[in-house]
Every structure is written in C-alpha cells, then in structure tokens.
mmCIF file of the N, C-alpha and C atoms, coordinates in Angstrom:
data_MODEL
# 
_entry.id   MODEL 
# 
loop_
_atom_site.group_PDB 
_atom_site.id 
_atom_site.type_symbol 
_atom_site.label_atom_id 
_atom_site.label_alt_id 
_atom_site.label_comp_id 
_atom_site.label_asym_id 
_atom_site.label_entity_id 
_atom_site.label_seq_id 
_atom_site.pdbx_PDB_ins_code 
_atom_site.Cartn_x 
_atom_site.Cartn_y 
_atom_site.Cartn_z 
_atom_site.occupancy 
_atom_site.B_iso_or_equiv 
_atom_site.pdbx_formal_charge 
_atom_site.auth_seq_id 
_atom_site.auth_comp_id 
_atom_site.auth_asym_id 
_atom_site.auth_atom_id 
_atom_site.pdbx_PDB_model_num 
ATOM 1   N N  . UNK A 1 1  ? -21.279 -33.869 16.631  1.00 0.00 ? 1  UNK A N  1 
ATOM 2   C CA . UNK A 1 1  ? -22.429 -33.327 17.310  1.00 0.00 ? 1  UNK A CA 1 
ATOM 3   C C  . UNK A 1 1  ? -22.270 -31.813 17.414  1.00 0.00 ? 1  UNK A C  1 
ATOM 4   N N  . UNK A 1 2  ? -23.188 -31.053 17.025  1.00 0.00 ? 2  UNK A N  1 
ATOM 5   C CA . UNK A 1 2  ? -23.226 -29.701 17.027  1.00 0.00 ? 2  UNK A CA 1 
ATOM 6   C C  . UNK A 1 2  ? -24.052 -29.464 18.458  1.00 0.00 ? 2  UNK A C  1 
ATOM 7   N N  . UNK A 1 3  ? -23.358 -27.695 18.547  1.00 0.00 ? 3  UNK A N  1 
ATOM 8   C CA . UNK A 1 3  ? -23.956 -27.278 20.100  1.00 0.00 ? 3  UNK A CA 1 
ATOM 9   C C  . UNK A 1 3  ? -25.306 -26.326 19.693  1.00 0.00 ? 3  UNK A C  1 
ATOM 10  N N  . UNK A 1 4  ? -26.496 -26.105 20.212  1.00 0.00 ? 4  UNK A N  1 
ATOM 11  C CA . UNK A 1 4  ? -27.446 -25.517 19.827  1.00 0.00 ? 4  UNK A CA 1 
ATOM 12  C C  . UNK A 1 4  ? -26.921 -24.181 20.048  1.00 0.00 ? 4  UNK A C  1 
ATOM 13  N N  . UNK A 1 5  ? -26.124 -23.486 21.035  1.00 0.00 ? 5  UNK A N  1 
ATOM 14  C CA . UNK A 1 5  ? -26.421 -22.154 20.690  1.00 0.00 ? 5  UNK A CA 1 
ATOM 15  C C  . UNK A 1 5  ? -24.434 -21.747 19.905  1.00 0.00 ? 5  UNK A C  1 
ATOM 16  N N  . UNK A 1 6  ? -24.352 -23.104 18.626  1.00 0.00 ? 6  UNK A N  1 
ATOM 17  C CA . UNK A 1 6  ? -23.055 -22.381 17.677  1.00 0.00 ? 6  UNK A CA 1 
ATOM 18  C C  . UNK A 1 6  ? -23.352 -21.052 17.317  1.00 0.00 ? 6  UNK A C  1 
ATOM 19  N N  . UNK A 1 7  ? -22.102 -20.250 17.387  1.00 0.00 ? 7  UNK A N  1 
ATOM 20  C CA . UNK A 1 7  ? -22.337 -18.986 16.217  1.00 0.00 ? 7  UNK A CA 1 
ATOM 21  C C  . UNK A 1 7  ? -21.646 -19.295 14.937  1.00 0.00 ? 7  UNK A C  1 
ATOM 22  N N  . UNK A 1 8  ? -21.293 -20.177 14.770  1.00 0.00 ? 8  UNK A N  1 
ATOM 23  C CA . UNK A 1 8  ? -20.184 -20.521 13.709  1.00 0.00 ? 8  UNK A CA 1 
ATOM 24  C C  . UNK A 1 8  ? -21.542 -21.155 12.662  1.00 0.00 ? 8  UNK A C  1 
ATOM 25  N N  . UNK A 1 9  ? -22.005 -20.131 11.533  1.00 0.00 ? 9  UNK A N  1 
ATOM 26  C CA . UNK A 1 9  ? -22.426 -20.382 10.396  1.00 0.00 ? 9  UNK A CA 1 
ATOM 27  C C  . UNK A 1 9  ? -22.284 -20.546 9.201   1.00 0.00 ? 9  UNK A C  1 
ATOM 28  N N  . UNK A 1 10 ? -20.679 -20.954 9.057   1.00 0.00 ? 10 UNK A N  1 
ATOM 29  C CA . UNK A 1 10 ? -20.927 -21.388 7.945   1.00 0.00 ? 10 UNK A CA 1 
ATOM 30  C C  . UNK A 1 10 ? -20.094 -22.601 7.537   1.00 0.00 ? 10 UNK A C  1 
ATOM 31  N N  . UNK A 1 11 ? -20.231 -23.474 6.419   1.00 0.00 ? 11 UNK A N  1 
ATOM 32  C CA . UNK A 1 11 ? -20.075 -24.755 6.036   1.00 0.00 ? 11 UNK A CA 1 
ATOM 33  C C  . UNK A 1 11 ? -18.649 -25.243 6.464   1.00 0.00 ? 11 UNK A C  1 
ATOM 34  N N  . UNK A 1 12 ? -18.064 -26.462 5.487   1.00 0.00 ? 12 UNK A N  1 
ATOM 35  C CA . UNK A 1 12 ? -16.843 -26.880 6.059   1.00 0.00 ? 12 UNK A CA 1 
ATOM 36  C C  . UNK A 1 12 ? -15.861 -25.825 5.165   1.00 0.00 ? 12 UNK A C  1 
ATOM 37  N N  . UNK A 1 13 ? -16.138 -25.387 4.026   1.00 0.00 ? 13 UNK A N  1 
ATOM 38  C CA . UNK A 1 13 ? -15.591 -24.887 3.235   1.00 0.00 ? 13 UNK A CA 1 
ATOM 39  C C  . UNK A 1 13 ? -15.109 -23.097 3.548   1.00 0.00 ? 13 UNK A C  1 
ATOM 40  N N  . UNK A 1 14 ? -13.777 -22.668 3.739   1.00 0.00 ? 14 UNK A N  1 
ATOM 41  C CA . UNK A 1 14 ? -13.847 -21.364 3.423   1.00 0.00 ? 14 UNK A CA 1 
ATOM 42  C C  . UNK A 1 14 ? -13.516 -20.572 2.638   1.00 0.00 ? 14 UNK A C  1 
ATOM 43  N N  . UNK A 1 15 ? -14.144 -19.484 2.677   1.00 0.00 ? 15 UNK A N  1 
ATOM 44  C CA . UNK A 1 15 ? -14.877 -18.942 2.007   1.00 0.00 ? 15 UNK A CA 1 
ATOM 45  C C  . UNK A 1 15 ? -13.471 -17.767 1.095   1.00 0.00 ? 15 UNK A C  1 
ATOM 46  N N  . UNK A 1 16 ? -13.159 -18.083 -0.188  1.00 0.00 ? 16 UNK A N  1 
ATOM 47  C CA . UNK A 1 16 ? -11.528 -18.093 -0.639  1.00 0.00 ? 16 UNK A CA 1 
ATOM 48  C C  . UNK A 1 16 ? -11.754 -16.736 -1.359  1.00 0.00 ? 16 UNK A C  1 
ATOM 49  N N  . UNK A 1 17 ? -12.903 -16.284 -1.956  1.00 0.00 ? 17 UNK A N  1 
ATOM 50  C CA . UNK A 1 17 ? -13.093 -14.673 -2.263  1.00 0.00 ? 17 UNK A CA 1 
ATOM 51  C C  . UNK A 1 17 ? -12.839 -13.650 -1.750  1.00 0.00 ? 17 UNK A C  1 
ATOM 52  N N  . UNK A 1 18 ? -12.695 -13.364 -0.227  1.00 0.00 ? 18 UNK A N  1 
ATOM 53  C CA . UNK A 1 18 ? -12.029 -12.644 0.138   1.00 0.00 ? 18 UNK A CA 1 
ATOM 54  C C  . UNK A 1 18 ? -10.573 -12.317 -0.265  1.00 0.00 ? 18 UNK A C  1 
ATOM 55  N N  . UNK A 1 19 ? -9.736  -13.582 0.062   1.00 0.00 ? 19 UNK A N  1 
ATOM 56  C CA . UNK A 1 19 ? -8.476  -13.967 -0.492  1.00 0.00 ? 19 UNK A CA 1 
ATOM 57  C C  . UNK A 1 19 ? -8.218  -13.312 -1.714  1.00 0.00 ? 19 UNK A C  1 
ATOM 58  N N  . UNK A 1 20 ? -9.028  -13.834 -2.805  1.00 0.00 ? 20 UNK A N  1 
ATOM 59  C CA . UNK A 1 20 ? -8.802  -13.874 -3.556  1.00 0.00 ? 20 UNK A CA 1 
ATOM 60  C C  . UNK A 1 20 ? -9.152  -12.296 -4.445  1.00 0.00 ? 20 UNK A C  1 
ATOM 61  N N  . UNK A 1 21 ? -9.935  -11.624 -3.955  1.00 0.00 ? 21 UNK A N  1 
ATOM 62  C CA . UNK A 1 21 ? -10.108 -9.648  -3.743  1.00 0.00 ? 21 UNK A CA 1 
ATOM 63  C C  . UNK A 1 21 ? -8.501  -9.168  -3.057  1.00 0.00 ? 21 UNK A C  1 
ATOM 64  N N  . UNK A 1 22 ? -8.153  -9.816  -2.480  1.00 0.00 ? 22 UNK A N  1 
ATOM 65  C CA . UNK A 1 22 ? -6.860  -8.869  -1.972  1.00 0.00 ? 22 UNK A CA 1 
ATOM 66  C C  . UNK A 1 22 ? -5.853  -9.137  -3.170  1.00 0.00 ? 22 UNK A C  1 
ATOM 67  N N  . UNK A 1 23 ? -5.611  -10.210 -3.571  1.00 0.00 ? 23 UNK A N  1 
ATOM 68  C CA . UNK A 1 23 ? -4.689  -11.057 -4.261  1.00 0.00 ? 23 UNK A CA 1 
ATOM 69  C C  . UNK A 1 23 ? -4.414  -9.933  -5.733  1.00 0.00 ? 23 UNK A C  1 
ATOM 70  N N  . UNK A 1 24 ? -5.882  -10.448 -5.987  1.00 0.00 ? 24 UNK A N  1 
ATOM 71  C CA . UNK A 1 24 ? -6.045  -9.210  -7.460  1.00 0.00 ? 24 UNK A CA 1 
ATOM 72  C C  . UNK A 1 24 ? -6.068  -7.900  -7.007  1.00 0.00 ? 24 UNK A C  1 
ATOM 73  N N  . UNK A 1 25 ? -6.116  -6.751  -6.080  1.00 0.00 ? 25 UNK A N  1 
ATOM 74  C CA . UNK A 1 25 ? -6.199  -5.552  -5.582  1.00 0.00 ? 25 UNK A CA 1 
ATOM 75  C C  . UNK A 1 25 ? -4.163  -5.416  -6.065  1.00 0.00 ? 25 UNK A C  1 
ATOM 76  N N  . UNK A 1 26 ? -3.553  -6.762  -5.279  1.00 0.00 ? 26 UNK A N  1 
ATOM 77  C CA . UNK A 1 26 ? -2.201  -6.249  -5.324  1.00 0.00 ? 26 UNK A CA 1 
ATOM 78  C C  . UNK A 1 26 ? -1.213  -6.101  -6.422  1.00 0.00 ? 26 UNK A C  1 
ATOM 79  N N  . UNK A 1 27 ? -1.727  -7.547  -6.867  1.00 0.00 ? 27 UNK A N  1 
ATOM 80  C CA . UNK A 1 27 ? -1.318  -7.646  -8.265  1.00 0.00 ? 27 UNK A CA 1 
ATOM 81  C C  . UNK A 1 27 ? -1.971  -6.177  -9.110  1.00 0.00 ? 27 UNK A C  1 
ATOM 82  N N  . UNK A 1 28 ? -2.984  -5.778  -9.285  1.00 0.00 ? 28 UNK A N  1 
ATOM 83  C CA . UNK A 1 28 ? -3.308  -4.237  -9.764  1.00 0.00 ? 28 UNK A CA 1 
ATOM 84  C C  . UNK A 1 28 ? -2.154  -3.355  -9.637  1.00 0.00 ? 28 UNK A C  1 
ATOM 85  N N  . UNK A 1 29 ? -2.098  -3.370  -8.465  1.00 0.00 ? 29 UNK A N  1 
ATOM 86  C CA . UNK A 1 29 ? -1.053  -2.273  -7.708  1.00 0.00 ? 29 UNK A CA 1 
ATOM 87  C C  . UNK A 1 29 ? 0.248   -2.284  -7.587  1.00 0.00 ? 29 UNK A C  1 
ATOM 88  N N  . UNK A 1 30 ? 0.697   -3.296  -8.374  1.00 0.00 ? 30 UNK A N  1 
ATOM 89  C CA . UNK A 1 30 ? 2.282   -4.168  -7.877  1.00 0.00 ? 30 UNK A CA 1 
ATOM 90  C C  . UNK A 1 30 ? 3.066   -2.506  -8.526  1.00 0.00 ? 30 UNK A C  1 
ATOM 91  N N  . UNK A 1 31 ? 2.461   -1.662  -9.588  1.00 0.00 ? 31 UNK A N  1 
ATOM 92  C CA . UNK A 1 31 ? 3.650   -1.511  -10.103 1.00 0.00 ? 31 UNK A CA 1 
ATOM 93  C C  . UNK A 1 31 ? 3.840   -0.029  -8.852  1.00 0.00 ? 31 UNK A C  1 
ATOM 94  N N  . UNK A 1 32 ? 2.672   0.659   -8.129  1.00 0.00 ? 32 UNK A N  1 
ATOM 95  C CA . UNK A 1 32 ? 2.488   1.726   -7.256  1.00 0.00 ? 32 UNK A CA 1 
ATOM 96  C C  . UNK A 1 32 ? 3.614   1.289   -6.075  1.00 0.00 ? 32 UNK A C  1 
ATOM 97  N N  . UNK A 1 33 ? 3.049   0.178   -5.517  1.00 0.00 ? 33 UNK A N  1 
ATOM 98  C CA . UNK A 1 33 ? 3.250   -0.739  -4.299  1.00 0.00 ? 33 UNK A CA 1 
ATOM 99  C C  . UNK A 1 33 ? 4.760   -0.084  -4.391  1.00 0.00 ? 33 UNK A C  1 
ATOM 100 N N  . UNK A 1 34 ? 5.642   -1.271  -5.423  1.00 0.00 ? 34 UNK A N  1 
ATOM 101 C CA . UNK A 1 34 ? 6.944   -1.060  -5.563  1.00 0.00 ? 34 UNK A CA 1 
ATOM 102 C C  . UNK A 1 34 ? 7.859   0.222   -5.361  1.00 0.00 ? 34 UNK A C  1 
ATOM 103 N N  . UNK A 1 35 ? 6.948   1.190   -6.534  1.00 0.00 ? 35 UNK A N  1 
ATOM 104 C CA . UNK A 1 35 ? 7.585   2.688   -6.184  1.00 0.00 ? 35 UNK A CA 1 
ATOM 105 C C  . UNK A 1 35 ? 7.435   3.348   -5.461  1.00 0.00 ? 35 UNK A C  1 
ATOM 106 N N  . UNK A 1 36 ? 6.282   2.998   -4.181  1.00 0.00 ? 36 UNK A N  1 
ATOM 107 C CA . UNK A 1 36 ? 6.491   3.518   -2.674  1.00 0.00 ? 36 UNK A CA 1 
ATOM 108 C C  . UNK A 1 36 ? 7.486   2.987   -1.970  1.00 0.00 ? 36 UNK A C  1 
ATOM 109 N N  . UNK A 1 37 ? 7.569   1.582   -2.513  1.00 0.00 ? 37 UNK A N  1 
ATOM 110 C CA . UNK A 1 37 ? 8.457   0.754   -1.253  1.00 0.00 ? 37 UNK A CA 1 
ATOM 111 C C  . UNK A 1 37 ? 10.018  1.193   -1.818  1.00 0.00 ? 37 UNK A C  1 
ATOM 112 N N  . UNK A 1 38 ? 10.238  1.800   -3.051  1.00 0.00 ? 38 UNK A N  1 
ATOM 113 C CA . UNK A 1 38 ? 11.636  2.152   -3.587  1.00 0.00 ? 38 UNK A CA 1 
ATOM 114 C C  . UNK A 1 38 ? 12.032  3.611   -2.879  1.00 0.00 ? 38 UNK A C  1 
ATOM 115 N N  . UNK A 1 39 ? 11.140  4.706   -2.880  1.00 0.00 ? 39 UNK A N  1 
ATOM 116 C CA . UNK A 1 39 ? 11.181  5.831   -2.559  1.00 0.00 ? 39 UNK A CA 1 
ATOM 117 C C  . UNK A 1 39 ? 11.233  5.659   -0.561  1.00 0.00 ? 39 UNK A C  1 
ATOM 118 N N  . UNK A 1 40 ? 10.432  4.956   -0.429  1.00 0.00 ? 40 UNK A N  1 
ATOM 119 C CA . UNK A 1 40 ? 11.182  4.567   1.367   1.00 0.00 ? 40 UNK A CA 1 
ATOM 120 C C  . UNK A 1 40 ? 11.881  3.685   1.858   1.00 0.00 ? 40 UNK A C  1 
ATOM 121 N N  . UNK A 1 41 ? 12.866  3.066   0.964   1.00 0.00 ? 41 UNK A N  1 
ATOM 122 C CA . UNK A 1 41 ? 14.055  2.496   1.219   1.00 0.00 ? 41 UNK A CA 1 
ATOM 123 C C  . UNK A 1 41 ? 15.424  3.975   0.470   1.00 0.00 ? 41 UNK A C  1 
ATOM 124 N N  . UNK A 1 42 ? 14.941  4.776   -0.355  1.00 0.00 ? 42 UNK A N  1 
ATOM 125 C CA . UNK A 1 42 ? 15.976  5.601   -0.386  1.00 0.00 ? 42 UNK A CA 1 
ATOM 126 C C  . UNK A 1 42 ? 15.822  6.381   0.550   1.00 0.00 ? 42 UNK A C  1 
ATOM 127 N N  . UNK A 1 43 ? 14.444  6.579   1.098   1.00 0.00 ? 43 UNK A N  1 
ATOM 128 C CA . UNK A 1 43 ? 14.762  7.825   2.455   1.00 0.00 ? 43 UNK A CA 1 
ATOM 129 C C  . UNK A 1 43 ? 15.502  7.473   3.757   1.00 0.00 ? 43 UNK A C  1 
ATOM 130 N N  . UNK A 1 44 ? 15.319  5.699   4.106   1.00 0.00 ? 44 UNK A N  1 
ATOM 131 C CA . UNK A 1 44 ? 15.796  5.410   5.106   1.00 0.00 ? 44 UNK A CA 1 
ATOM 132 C C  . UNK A 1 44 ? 16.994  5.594   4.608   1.00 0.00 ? 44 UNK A C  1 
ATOM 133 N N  . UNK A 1 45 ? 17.785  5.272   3.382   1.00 0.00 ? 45 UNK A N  1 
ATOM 134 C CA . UNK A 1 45 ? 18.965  5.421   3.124   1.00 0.00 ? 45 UNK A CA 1 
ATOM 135 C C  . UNK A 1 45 ? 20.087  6.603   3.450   1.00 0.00 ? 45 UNK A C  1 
ATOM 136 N N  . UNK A 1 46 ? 18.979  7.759   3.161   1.00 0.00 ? 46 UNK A N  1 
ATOM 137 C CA . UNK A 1 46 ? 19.707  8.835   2.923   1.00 0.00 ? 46 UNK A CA 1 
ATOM 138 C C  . UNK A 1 46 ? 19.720  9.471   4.678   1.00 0.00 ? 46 UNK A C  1 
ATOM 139 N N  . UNK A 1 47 ? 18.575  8.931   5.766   1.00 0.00 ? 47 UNK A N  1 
ATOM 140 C CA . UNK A 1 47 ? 18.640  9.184   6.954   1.00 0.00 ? 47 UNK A CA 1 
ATOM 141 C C  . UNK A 1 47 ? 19.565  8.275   7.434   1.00 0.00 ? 47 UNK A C  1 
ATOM 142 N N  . UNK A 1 48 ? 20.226  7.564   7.081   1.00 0.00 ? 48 UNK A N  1 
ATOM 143 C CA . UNK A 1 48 ? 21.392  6.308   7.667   1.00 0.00 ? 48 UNK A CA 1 
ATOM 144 C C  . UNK A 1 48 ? 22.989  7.017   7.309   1.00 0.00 ? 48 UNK A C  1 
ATOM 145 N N  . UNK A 1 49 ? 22.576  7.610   5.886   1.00 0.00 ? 49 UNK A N  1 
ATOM 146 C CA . UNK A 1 49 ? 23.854  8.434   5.300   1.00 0.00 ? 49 UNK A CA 1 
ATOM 147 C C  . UNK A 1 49 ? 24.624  9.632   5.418   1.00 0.00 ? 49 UNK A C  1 
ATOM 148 N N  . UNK A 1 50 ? 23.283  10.720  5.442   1.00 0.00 ? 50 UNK A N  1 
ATOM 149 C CA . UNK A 1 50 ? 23.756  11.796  5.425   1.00 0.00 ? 50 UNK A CA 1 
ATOM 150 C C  . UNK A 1 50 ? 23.036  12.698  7.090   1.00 0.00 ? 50 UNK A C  1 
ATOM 151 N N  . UNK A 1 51 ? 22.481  11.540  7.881   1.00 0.00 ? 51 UNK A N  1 
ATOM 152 C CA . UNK A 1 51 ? 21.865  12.213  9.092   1.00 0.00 ? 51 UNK A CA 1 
ATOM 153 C C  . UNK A 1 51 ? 20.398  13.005  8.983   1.00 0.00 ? 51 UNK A C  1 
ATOM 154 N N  . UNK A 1 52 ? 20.146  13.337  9.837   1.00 0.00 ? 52 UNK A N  1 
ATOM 155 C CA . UNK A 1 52 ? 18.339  13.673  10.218  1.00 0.00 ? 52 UNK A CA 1 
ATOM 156 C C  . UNK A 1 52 ? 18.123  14.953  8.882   1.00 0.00 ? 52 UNK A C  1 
ATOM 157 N N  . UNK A 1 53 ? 18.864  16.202  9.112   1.00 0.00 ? 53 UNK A N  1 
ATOM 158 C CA . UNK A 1 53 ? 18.929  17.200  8.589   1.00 0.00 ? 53 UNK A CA 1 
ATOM 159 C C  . UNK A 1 53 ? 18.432  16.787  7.051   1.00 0.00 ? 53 UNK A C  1 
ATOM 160 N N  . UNK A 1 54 ? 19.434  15.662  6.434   1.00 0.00 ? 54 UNK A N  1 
ATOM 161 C CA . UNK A 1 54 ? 19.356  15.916  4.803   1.00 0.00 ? 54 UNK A CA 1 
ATOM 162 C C  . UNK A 1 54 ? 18.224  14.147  4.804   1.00 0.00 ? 54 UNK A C  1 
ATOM 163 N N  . UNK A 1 55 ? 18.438  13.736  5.284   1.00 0.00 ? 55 UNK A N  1 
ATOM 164 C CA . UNK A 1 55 ? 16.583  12.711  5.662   1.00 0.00 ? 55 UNK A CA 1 
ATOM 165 C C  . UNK A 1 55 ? 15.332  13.383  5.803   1.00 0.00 ? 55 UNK A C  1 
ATOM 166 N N  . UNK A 1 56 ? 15.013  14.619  6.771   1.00 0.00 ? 56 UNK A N  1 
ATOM 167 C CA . UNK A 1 56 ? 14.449  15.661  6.696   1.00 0.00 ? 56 UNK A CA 1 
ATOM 168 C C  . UNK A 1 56 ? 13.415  16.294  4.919   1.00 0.00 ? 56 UNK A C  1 
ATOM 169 N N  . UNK A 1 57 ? 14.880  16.652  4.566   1.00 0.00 ? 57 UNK A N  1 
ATOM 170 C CA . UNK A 1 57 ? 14.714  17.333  3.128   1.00 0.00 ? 57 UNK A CA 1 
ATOM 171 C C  . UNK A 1 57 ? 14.442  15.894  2.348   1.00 0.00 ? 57 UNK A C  1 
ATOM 172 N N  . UNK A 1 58 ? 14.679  15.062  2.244   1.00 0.00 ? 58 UNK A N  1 
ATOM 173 C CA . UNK A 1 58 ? 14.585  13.730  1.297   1.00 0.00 ? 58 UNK A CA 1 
ATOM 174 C C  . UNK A 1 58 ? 12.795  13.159  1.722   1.00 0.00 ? 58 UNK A C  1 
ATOM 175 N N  . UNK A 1 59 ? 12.925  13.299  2.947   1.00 0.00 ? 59 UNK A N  1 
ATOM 176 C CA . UNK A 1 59 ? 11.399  13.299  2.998   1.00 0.00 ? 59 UNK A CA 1 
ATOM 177 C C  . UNK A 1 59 ? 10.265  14.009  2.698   1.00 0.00 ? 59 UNK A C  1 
ATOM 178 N N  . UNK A 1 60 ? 10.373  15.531  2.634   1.00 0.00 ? 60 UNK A N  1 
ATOM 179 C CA . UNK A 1 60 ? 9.759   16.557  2.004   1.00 0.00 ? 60 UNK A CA 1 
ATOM 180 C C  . UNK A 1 60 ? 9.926   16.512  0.214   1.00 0.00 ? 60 UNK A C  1 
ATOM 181 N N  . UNK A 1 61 ? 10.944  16.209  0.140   1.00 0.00 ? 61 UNK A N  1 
ATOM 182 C CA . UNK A 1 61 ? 11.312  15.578  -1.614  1.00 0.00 ? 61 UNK A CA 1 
ATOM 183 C C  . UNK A 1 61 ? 10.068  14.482  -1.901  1.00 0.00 ? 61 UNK A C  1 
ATOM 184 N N  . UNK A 1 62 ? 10.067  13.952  -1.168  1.00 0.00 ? 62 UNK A N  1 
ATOM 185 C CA . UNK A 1 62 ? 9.249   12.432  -1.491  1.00 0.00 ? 62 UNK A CA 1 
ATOM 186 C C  . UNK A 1 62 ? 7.887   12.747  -1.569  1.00 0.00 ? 62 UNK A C  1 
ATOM 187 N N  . UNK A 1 63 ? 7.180   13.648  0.026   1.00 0.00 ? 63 UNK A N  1 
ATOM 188 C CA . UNK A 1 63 ? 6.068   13.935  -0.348  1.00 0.00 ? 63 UNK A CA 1 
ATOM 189 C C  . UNK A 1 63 ? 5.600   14.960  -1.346  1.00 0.00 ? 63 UNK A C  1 
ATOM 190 N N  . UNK A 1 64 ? 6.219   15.968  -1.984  1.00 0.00 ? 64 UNK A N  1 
ATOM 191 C CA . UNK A 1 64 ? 6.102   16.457  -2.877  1.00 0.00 ? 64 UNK A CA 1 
ATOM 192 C C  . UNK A 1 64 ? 6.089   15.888  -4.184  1.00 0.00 ? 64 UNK A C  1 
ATOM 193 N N  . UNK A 1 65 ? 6.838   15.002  -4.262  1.00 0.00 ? 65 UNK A N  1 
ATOM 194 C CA . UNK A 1 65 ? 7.142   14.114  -5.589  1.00 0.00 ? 65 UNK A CA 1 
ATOM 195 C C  . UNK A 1 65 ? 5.345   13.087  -5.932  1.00 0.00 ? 65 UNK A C  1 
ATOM 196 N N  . UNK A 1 66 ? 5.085   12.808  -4.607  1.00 0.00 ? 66 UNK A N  1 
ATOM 197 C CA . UNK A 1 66 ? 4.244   11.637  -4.634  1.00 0.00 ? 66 UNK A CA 1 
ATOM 198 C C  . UNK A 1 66 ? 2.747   12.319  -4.910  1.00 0.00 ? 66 UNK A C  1 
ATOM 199 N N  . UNK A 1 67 ? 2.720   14.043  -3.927  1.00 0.00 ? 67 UNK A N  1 
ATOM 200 C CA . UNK A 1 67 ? 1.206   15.110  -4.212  1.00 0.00 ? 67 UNK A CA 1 
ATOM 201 C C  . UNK A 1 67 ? 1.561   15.309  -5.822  1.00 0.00 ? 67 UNK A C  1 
ATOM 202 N N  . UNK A 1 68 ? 2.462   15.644  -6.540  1.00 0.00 ? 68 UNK A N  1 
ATOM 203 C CA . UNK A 1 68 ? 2.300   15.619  -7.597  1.00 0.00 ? 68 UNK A CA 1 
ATOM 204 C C  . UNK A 1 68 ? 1.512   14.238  -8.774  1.00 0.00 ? 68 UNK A C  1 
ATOM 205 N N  . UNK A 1 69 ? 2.960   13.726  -8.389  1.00 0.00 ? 69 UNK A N  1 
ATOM 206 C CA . UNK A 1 69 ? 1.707   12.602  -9.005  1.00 0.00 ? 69 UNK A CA 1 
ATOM 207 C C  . UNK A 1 69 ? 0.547   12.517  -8.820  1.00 0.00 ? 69 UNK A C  1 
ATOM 208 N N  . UNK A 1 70 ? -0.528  12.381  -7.627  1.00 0.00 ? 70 UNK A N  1 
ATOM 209 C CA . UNK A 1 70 ? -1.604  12.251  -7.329  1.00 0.00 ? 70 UNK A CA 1 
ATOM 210 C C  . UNK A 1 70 ? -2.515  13.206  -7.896  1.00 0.00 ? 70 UNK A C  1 
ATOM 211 N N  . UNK A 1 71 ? -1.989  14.138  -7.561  1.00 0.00 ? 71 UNK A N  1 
ATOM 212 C CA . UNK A 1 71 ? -2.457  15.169  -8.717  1.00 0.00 ? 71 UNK A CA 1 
ATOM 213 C C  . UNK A 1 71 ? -2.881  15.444  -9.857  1.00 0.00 ? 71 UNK A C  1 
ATOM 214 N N  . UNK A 1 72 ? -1.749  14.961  -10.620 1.00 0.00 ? 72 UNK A N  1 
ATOM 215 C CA . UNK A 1 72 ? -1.729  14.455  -12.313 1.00 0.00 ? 72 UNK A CA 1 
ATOM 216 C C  . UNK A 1 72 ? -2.289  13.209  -12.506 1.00 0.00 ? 72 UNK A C  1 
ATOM 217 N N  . UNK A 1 73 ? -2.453  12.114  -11.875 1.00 0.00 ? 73 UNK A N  1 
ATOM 218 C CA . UNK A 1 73 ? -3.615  11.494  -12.301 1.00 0.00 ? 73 UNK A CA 1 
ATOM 219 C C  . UNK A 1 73 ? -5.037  11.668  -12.001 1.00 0.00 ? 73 UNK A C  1 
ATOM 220 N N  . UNK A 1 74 ? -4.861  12.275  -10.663 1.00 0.00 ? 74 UNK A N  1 
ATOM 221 C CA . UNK A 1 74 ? -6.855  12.800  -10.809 1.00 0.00 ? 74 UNK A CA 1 
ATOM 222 C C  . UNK A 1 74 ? -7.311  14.020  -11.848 1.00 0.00 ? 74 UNK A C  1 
ATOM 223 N N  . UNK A 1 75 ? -6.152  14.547  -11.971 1.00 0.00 ? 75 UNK A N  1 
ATOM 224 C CA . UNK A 1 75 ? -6.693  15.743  -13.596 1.00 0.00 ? 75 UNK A CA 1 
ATOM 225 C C  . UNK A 1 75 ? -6.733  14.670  -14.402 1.00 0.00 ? 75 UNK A C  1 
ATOM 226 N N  . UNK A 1 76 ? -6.363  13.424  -14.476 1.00 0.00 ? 76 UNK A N  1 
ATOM 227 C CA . UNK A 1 76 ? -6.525  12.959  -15.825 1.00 0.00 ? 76 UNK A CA 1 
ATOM 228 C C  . UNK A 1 76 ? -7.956  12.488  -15.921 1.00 0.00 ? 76 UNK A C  1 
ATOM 229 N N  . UNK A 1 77 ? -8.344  11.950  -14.575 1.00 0.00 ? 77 UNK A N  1 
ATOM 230 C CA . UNK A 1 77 ? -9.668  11.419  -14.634 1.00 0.00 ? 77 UNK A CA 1 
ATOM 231 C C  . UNK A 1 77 ? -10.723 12.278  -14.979 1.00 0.00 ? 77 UNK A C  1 
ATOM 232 N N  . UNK A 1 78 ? -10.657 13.674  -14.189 1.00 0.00 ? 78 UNK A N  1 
ATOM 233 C CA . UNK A 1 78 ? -11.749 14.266  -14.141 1.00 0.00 ? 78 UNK A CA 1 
ATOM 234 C C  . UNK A 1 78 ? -12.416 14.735  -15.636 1.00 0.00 ? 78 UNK A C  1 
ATOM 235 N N  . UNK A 1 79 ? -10.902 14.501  -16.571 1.00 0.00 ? 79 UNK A N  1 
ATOM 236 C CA . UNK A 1 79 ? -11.114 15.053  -18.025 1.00 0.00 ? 79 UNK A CA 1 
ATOM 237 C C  . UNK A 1 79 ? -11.975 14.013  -19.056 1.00 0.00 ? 79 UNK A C  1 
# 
C-alpha cells in the first residue's frame, strides 16, 4: 500500500547510470589518478624522512611539477 503524499518517485529499479558515469570517468583517469596518488605518497614520505623543512620544498617540487604539466597539455589543446 502506497502513502498519498510519497516523495519517492521512482520504480523498484535503481537507477545504475549514475554508477556507471563515475565508473568510466575513473577508469579514463586511472593513469592521472595514480600519478597524483604516487607524487603524495612520496611527499608524505619525504615529510616522515627528512622533516617539515625538506617536505616543505618536496611540496613546492610537486606543485610546480604538476602547473607544468597542466600547462603543456592545455597548449596542446588550444593548437
């Protein structure tokens, strides 16, 4: 028995496209994903190793490393 004022519109079935938009977004991205998640497991590394000071510089390394890239692929597009 349904209640007249449900907000719940829609069937028994849900709705797996959403899901399935993230799924393929990551898989796209697996190979980006990875080399962020590599470059911030060496920074935590190097802040565990060598202290704040040279974690500091490893982090300024990283974002420089990463504006470049970004860089060089939007010149590629715009061409």
């Amino acid at each position: 028995m349904k209640a007249k004022n449900s907000v719940f519109k829609g069937g028994d079935k849900m709705d797996l496209n959403k899901i399935n938009v993230f799924f393929n977004l990551l898989v796209a991205n697996l190979v980006s994903i990875l080399f962020l998640l590599g470059l911030f497991v060496i920074n935590i590394s190097v802040y565990k190793t060598f202290g704040q000071n040279m974690g500091l510089l490893c982090t300024g390394i990283t974002l420089i490393v990463i504006s470049l890239i970004l860089n060089h692929e939007s010149n590629q597009e715009r061409r």
